[in-house]
VEXVEX-248192 format. One record per atom (N, C-alpha, C): residue number from 1; residue in three letters; x, y, z. Coordinates in nm, 3 decimals. Layout:
<rs>
<r NUM,ALA,<X,Y,Z>>
...
</rs>
This chain:
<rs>
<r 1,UNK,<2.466,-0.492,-1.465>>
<r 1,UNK,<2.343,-0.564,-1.489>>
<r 1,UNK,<2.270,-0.498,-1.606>>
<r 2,UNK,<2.186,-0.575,-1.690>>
<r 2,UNK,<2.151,-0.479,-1.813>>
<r 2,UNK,<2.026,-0.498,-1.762>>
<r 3,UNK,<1.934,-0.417,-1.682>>
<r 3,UNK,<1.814,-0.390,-1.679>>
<r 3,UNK,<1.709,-0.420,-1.762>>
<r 4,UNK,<1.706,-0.345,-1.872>>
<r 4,UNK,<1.618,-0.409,-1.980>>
<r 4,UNK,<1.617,-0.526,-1.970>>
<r 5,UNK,<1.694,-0.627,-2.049>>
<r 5,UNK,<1.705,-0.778,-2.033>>
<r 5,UNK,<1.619,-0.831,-1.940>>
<r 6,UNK,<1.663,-0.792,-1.793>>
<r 6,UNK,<1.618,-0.828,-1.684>>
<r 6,UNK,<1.472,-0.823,-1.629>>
<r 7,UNK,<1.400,-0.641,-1.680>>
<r 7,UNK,<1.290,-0.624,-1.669>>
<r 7,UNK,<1.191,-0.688,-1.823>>
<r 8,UNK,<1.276,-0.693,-1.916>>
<r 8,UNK,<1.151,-0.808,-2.008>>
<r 8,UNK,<1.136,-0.888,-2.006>>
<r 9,UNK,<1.238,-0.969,-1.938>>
<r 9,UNK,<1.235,-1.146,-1.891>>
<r 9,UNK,<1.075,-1.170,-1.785>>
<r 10,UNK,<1.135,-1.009,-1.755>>
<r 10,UNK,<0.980,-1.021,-1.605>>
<r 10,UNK,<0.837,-1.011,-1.674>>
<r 11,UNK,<0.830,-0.920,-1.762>>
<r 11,UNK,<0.749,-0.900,-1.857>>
<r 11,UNK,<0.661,-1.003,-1.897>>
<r 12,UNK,<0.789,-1.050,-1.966>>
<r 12,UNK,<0.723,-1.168,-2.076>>
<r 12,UNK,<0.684,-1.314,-1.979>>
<r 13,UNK,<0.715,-1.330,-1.808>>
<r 13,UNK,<0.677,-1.392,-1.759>>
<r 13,UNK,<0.540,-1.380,-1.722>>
<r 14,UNK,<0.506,-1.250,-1.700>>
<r 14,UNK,<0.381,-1.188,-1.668>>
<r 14,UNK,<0.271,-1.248,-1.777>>
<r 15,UNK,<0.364,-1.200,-1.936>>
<r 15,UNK,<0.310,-1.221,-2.044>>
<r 15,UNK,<0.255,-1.377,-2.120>>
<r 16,UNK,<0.368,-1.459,-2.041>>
<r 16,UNK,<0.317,-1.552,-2.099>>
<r 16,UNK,<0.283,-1.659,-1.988>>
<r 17,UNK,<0.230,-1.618,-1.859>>
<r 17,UNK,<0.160,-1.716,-1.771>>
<r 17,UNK,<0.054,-1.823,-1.828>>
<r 18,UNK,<0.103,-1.905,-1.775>>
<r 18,UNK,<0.014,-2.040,-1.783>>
<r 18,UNK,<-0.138,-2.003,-1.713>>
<r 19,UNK,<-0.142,-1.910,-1.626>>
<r 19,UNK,<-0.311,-1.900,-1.543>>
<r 19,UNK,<-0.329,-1.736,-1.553>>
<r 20,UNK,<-0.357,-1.663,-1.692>>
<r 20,UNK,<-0.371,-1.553,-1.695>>
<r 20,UNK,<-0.496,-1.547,-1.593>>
<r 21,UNK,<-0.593,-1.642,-1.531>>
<r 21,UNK,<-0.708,-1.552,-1.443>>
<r 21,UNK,<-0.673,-1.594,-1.287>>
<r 22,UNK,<-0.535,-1.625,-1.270>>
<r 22,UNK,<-0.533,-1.644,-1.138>>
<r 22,UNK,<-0.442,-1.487,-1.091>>
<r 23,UNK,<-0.488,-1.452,-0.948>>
<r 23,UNK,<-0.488,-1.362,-0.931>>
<r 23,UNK,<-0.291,-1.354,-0.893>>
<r 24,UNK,<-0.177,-1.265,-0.929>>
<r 24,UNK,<-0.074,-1.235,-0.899>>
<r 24,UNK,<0.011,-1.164,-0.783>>
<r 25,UNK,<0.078,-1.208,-0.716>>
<r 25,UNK,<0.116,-1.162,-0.598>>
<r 25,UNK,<0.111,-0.996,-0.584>>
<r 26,UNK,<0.070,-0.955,-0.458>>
<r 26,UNK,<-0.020,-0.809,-0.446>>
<r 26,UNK,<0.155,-0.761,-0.429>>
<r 27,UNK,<0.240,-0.844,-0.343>>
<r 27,UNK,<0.366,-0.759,-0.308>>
<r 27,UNK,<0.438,-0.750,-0.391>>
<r 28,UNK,<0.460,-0.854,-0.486>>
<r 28,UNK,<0.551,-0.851,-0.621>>
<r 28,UNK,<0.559,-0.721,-0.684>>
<r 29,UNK,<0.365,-0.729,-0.692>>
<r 29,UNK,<0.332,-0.580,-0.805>>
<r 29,UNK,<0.355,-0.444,-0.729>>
<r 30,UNK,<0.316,-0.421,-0.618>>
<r 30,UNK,<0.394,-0.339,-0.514>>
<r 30,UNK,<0.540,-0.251,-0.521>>
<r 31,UNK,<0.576,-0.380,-0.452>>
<r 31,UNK,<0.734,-0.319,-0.443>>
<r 31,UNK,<0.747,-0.313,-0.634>>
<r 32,UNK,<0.708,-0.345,-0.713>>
<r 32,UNK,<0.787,-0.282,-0.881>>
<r 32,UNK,<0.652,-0.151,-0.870>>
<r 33,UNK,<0.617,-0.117,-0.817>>
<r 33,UNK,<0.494,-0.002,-0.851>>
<r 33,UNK,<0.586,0.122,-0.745>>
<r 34,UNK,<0.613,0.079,-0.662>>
<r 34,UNK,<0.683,0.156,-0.557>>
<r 34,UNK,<0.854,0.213,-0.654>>
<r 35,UNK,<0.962,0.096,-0.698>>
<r 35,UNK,<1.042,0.100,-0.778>>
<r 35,UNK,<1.013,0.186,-0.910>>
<r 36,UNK,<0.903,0.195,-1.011>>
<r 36,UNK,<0.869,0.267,-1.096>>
<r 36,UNK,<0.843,0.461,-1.005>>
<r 37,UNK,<0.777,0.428,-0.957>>
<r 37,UNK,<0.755,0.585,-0.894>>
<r 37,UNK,<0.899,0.629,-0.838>>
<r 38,UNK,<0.961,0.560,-0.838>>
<r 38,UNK,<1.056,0.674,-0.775>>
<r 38,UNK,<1.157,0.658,-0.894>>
<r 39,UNK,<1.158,0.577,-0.978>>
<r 39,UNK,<1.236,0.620,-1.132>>
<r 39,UNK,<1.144,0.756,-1.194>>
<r 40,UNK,<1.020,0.693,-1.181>>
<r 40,UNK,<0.956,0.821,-1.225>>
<r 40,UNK,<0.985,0.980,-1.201>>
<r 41,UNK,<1.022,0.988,-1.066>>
<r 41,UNK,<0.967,1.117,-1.002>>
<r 41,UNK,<1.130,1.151,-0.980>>
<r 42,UNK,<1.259,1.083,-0.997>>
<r 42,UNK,<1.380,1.099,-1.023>>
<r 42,UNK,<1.415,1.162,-1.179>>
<r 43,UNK,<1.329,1.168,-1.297>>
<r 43,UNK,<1.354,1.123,-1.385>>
<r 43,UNK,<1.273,1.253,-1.469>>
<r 44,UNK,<1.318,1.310,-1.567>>
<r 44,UNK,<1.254,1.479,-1.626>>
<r 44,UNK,<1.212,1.354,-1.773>>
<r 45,UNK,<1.036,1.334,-1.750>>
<r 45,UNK,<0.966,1.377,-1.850>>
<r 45,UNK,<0.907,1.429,-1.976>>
<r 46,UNK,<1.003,1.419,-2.083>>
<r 46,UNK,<0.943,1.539,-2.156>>
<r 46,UNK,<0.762,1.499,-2.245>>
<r 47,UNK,<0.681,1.657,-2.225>>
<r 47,UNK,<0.558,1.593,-2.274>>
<r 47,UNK,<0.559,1.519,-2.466>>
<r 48,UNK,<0.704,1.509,-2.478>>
<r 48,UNK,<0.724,1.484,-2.656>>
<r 48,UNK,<0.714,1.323,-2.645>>
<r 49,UNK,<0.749,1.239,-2.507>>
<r 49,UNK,<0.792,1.145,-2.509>>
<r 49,UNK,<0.670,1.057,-2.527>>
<r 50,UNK,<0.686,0.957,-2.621>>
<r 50,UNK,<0.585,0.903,-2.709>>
<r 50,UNK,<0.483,0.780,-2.587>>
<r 51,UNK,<0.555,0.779,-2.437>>
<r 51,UNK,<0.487,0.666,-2.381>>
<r 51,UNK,<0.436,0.744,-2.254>>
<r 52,UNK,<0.277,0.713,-2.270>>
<r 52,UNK,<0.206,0.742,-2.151>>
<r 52,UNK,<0.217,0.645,-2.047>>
<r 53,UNK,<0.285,0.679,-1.960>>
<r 53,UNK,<0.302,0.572,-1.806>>
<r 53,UNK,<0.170,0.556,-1.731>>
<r 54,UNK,<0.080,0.668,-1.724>>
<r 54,UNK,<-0.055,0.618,-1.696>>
<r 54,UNK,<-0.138,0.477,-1.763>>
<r 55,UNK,<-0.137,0.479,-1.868>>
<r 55,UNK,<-0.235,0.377,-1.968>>
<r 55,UNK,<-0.193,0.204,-1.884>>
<r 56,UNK,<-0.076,0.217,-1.850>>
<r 56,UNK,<-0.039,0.072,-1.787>>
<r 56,UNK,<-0.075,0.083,-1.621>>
<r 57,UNK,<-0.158,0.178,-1.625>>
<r 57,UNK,<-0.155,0.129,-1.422>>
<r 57,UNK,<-0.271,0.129,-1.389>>
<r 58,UNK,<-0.323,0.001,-1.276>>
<r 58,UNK,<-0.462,-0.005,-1.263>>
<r 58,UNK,<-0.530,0.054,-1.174>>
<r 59,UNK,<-0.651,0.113,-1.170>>
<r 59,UNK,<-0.720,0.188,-1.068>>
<r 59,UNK,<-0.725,0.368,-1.111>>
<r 60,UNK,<-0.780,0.377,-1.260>>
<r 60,UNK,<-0.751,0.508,-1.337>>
<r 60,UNK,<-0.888,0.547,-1.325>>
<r 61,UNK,<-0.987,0.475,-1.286>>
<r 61,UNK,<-1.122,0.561,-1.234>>
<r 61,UNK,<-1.119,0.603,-1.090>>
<r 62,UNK,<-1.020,0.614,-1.029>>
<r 62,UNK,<-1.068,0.637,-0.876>>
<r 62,UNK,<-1.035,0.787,-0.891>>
<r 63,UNK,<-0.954,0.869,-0.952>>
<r 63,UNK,<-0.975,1.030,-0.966>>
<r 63,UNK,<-1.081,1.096,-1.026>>
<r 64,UNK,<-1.165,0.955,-1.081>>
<r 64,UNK,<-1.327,1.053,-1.115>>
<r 64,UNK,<-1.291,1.083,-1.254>>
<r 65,UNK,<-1.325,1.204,-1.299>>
<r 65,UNK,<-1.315,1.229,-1.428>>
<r 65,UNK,<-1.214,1.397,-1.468>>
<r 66,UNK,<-1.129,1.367,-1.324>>
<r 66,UNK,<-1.044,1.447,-1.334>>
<r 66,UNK,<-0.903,1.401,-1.440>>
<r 67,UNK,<-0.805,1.513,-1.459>>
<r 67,UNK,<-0.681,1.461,-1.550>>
<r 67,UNK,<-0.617,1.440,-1.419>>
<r 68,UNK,<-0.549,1.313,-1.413>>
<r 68,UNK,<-0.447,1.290,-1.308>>
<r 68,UNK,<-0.276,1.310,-1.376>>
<r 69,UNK,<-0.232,1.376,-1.252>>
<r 69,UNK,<-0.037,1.341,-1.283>>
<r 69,UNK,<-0.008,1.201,-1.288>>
<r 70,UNK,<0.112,1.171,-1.350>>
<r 70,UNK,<0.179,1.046,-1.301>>
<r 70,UNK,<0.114,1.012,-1.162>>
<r 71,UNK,<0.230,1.066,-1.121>>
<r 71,UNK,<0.236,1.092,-0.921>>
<r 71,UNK,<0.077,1.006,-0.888>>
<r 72,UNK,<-0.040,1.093,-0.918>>
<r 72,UNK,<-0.156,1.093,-0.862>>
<r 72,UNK,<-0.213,0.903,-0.902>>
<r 73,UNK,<-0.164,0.914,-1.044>>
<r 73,UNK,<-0.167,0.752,-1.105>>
<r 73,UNK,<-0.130,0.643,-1.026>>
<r 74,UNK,<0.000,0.665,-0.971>>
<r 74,UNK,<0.080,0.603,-0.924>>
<r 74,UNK,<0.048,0.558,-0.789>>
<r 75,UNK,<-0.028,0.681,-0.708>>
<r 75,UNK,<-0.103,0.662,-0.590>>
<r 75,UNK,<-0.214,0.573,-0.608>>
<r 76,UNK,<-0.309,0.610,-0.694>>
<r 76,UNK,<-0.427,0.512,-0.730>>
<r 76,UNK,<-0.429,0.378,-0.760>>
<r 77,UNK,<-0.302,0.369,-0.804>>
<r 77,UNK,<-0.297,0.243,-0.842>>
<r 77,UNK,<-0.218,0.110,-0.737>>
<r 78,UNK,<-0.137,0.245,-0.613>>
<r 78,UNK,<-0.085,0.135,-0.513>>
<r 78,UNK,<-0.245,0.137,-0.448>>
<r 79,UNK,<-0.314,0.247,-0.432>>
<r 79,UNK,<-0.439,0.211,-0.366>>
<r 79,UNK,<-0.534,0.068,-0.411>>
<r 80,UNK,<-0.591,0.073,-0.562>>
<r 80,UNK,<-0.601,-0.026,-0.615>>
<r 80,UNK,<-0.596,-0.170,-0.625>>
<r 81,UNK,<-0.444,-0.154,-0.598>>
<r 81,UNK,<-0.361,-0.299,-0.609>>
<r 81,UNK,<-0.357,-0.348,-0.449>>
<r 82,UNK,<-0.399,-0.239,-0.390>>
<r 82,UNK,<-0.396,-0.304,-0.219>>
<r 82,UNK,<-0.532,-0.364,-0.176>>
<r 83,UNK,<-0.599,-0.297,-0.223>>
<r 83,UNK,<-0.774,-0.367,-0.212>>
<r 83,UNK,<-0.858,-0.426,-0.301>>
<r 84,UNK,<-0.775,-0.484,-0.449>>
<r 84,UNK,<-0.811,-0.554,-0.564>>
<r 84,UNK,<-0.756,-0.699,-0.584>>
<r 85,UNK,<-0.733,-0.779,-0.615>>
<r 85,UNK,<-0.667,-0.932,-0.671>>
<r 85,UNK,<-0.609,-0.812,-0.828>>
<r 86,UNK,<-0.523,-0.842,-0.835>>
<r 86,UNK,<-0.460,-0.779,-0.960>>
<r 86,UNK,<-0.386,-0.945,-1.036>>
<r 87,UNK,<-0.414,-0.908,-1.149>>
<r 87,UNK,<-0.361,-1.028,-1.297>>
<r 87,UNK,<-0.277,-1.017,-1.340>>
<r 88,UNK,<-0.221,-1.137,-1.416>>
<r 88,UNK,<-0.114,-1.084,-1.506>>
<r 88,UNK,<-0.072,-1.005,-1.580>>
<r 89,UNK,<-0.161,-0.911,-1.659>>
<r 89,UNK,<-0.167,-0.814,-1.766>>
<r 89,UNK,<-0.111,-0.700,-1.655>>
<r 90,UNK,<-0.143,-0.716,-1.545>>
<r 90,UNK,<-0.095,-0.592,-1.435>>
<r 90,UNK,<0.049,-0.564,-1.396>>
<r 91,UNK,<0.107,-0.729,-1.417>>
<r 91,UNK,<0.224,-0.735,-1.405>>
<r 91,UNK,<0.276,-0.688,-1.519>>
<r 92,UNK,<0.236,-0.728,-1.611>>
<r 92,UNK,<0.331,-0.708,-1.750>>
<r 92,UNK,<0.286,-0.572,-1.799>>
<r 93,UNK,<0.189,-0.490,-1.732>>
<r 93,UNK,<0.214,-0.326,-1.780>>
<r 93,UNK,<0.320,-0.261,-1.641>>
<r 94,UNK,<0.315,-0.310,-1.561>>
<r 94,UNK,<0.446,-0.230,-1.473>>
<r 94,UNK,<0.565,-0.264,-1.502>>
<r 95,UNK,<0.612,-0.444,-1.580>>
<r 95,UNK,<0.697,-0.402,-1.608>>
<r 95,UNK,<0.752,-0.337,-1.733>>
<r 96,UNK,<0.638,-0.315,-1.818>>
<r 96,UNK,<0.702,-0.210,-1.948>>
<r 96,UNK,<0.667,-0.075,-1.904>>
<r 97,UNK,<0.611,-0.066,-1.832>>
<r 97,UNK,<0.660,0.111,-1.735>>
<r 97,UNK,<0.766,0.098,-1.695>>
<r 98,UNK,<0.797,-0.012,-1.640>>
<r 98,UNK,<1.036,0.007,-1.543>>
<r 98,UNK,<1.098,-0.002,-1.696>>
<r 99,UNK,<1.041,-0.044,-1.815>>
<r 99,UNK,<1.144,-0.062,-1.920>>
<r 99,UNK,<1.130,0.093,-1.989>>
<r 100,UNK,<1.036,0.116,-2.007>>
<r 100,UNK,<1.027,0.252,-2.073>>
<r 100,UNK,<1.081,0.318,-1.996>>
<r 101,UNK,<1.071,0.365,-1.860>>
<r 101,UNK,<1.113,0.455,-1.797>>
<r 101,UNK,<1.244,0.425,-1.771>>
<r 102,UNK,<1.330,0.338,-1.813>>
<r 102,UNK,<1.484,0.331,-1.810>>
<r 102,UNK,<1.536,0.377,-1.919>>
<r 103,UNK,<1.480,0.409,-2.038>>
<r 103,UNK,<1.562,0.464,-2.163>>
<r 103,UNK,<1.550,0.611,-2.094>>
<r 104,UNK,<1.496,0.671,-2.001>>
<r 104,UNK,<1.498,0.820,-1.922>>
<r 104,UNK,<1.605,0.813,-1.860>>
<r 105,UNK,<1.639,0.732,-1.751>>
<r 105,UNK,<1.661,0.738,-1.608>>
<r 105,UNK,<1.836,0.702,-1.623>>
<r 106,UNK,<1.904,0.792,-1.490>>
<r 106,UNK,<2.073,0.777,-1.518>>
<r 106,UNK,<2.068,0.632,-1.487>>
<r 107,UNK,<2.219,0.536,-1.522>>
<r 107,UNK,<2.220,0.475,-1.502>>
<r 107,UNK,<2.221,0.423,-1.379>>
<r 108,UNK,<2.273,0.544,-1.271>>
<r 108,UNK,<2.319,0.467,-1.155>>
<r 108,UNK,<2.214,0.501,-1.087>>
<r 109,UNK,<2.112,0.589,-1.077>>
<r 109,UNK,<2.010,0.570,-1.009>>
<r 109,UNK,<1.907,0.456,-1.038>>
<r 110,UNK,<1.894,0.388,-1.154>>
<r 110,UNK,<1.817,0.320,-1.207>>
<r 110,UNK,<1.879,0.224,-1.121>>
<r 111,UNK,<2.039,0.167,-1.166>>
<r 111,UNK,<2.112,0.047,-1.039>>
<r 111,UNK,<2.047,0.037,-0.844>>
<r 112,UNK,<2.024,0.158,-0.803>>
<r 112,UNK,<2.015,0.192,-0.716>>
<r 112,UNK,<1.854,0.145,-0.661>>
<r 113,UNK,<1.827,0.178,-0.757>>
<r 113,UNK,<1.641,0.143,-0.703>>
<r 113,UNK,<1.603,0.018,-0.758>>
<r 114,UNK,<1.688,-0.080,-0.837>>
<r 114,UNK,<1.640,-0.208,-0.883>>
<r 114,UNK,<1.753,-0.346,-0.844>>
<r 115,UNK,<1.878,-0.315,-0.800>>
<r 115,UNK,<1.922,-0.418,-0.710>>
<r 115,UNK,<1.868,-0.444,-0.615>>
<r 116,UNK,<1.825,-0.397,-0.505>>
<r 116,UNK,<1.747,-0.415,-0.400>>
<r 116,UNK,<1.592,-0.538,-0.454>>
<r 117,UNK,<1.577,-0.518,-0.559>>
<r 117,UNK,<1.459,-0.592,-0.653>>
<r 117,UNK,<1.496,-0.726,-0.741>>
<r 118,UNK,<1.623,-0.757,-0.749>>
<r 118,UNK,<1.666,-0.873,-0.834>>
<r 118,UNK,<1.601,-0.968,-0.789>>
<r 119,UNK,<1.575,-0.983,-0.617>>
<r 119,UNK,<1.515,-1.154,-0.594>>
<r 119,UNK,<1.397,-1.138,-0.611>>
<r 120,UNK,<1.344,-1.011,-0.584>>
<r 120,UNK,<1.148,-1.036,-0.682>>
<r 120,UNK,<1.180,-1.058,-0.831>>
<r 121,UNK,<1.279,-1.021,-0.878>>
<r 121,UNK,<1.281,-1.052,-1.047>>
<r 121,UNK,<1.318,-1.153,-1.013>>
<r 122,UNK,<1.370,-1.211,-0.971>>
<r 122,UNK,<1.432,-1.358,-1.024>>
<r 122,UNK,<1.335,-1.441,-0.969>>
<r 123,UNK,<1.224,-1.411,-0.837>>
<r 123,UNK,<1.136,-1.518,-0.821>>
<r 123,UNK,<1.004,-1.527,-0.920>>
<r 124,UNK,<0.991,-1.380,-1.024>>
<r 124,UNK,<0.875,-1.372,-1.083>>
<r 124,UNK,<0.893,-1.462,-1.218>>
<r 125,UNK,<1.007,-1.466,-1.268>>
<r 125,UNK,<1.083,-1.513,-1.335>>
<r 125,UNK,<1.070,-1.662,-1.372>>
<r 126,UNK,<1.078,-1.730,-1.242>>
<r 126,UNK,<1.076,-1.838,-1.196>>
<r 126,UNK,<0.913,-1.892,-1.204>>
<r 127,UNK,<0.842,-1.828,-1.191>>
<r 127,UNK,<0.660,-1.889,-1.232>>
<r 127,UNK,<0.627,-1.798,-1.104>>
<r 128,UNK,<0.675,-1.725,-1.005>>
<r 128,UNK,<0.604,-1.698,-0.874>>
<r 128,UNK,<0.567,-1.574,-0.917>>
<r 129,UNK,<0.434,-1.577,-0.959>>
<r 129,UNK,<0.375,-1.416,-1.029>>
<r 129,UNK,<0.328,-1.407,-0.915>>
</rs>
């Protein structure tokens, strides 16, 4: 399966919705927020690497005006997304966090944590944001 392909198709569905102010399925964004963290936290970081995975996830004021980890991001933002209506733009920054974070990640762990995810890609795909 070529991932990329797969996760910009999702992207650009996010991206190019017909009702950017209607609110997007809370589980969709979920389970790919859940899928990103554990590419994440599988996956060595370096601080050279030109893409901040924070800047795409929502709920970056709830640590106050502390510096948060990934990790801590990642928490805030399933918190967030559980007690917010989250949009399209929400969708389409998680999925260029699963795309960025696959030019990191081995291949077969990346297989591993995103087959289980093909029928949310293929239903988001389909118009079911």
């Amino acid at each position: 399966m070529n991932w990329q392909q797969q996760i910009t198709e999702v992207r650009n569905a996010y991206r190019n919705s017909k009702s950017p102010e209607q609110p997007i399925s809370k589980a969709n964004y979920i389970v790919m927020l859940r899928a990103f963290k554990f590419l994440a936290l599988s996956t060595t970081i370096s601080d050279a690497y030109g893409t901040d995975f924070r800047r795409n996830l929502p709920g970056g004021g709830l640590s106050g005006f502390q510096m948060t980890t990934l990790p801590q991001c990642i928490a805030n933002a399933e918190t967030f997304a559980s007690n917010n209506n989250l949009y399209p733009a929400a969708g389409e920054g998680i999925a260029e966090n699963i795309r960025a974070i696959l030019e990191l990640t081995a291949p077969n762990v990346a297989q591993g944590v995103l087959v289980p995810l093909q029928g949310t890609f293929q239903s988001i795909c389909a118009g079911n944001l």
